[in-house]
N, C-alpha and C positions, 0 to 999 in steps of 0.2 A: 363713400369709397366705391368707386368704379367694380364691376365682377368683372373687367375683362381687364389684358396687360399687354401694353403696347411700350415701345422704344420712346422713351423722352427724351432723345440728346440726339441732333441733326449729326454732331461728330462722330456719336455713336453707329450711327445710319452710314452712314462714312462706311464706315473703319469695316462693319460685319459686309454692308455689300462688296466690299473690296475682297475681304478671306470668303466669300461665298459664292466667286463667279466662276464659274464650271465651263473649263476647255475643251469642249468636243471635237475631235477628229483632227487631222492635217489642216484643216482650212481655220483653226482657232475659231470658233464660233461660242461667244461668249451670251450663256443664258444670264442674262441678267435678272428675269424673275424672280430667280430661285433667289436672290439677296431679298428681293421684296418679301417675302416669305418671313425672312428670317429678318428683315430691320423692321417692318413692319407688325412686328407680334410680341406679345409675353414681358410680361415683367420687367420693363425699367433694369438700371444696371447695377451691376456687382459691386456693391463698398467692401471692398475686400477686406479692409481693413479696421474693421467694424462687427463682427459678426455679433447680432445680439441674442439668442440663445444657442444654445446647444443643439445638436441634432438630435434625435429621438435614437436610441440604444437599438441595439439589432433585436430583431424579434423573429419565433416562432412564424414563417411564412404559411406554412401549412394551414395553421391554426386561424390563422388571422382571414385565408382562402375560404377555407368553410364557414364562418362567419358572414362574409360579404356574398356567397354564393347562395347559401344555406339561409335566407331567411324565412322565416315559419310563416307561412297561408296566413294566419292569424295577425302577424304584423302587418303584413300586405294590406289587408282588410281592415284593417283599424287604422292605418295610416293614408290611404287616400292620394290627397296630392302635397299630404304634409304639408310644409314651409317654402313650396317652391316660389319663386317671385318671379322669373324670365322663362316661362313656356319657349318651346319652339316656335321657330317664324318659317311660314310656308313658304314653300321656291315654289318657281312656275316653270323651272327648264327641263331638258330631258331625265328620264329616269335614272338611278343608277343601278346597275345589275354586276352580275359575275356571275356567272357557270348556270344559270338562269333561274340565279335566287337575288332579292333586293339583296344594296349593298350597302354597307355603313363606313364612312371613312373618317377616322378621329384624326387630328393634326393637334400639336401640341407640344409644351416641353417640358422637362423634367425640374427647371426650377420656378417652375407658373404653380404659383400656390392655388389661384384659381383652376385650372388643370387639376391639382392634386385633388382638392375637393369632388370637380367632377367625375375624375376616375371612378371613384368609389360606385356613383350611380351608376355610370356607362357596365364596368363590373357585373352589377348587380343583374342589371337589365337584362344585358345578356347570357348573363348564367342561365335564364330563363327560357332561352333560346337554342342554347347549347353549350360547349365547354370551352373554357380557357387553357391552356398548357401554356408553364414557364414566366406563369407572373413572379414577379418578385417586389419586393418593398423595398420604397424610397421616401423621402420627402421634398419638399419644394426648398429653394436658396433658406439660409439661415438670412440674408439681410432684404429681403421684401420680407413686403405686409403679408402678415400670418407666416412667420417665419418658421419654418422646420415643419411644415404642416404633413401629417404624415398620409403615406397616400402606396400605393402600386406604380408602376412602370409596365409600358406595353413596349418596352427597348426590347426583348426579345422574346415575345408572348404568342403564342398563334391559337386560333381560334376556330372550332369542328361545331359547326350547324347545320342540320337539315332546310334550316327554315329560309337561313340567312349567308351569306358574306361579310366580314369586317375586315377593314383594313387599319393600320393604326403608323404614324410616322410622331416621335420624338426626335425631334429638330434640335435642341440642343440639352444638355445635359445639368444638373444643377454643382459641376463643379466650376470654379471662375479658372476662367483662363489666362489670368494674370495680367487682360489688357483691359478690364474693363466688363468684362463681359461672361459668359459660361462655352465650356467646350462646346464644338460641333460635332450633333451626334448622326441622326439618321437625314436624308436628301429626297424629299418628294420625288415621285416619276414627273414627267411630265403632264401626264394623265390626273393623277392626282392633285397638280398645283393647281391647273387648271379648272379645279372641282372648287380647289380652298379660295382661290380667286374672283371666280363668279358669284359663289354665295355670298362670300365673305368681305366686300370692297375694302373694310376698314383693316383687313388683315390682323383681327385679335383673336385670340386662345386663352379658352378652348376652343375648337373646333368639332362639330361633328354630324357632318351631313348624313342625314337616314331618306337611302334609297331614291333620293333627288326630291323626295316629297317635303322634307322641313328638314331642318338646320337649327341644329344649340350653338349659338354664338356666346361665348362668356361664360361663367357659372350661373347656373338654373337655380340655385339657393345659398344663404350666405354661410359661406365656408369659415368664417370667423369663430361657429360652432365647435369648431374641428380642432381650435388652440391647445395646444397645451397637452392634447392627448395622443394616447401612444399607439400604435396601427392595435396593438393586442384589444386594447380600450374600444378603441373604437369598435372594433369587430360585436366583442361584448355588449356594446349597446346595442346594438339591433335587435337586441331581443328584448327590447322596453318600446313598445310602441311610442310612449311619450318623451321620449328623452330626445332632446335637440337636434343630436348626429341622425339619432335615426330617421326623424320628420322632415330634414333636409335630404339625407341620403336615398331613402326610403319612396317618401314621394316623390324626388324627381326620377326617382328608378322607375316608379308606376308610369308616370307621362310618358318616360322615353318608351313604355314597354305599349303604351296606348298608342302611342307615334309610328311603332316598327311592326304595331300587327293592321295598323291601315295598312300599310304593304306586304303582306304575306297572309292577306285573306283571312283574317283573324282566325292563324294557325301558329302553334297550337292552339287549338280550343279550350283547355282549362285555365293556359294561361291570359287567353285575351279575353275570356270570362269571369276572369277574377274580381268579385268586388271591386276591389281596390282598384284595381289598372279603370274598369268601369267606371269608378269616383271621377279618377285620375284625368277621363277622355276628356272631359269638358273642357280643363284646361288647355286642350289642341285648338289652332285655330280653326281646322276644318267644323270645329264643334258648333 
């Protein structure tokens, strides 16, 4: 099974570049890109009529925050680069910055079970970094592979670090839209497709370029881990270094956090001396 989700159905490619061409100004100037974005990416299509489980029950958001934020130095350290299998892949193009701190930009959607999976780490990583406001819990489409996988959304999340910039775009939504497909949620800048484009030729998600220096294309570990349990669950695991979720989630939090302090001068200092992120580094390709 593939970690990344792309459009299988040429009619499919159709239909969403057609709802996704964007009229700017008196002169109709049709960005066609932005369909590429979105035919091009995430999870195959919506069997609407098929749903094979349930969606995971609302849960304690709060709870499940401090969990993913909140992992203890000692898991860190004992966990290393866990179960990751797809490191980052170095770019060789310009930097990316904002306000004259490295910038990280996630692309993705809300019913990409591979997404879901990676939230968790990108989360983590950066908690590390500085603070999240406004996450909330979701999971990936009920009919792809690893269905109802439970995970956060960056649909309306924003993010305060000294160290860093992130930017986060949720392209479409995990409810179907009754044509085949899932709602349109959030619309790249220009700036931004531009970023998901270059790295990214093959247009799959996840996406998340850190600071122009490397790029997680797909899930970094296999999300299959993540079946069946409930964001509260999950949360709760992270305090077992050895348990599945954590070794996937855990370690490729460490990598990514190996990744994003080559570019911020390995600052903070406690955090990009961590054991763990230390284990972690090798698996970068600069290593």
């Amino acid at each position: 099974m593939s970690n990344t989700s792309r459009r299988r159905s040429a009619a499919q490619r159709r239909r969403i570049a057609r709802r996704n061409m964007i009229l700017v100004g008196a002169g109709v100037v049709v960005v066609v890109v932005i369909a590429v974005v979105v035919a091009l990416t995430s999870g195959g299509t919506a069997d609407q009529s098929s749903a094979t489980t349930t969606a995971p029950a609302a849960q304690d958001t709060a709870s499940v925050v401090a969990g993913i934020t909140g992992v203890a130095p000692t898991v860190i350290d004992q966990v290393g680069a866990g179960t990751l299998k797809s490191p980052p892949k170095a770019l060789t193009g310009e930097a990316l910055t904002a306000d004259g701190k490295p910038s990280l930009l996630y692309v993705g959607a809300e019913y990409c079970p591979f997404c879901a999976g990676e939230r968790w780490a990108i989360v983590n990583a950066l908690s590390r970094f500085g603070t999240f406001s406004g996450l909330e819990l979701s999971h990936s489409s009920s009919t792809d592979v690893y269905p109802n996988t439970a995970t956060f959304t960056f649909r309306d999340a924003t993010y305060a670090s000294d160290y860093l910039h992130f930017e986060s775009v949720e392209v479409e939504s995990n409810e179907p839209d009754g044509k085949g497909g899932y709602k349109a949620l959030q619309t790249p800048t220009d700036e931004q497709l531009k970023v998901f484009t270059t790295a990214n030729p093959s247009g799959s998600f996840p996406f998340l370029d850190i600071a122009g220096d490397s790029a997680v294309i797909g899930a970094s570990y296999d999300v299959g881990v993540l079946q069946g349990k409930t964001a509260e669950q999950i949360g709760a695991a992270l305090a077992t270094p050895t348990d599945p979720a954590t070794q996937g989630i855990v370690g490729t939090a460490n990598v990514l956090t190996a990744a994003i302090c080559q570019t911020t001068n390995q600052q903070p200092a406690d955090v990009c001396s961590a054991a763990g992120v230390q284990a972690a580094k090798a698996k970068l390709p600069s290593a």
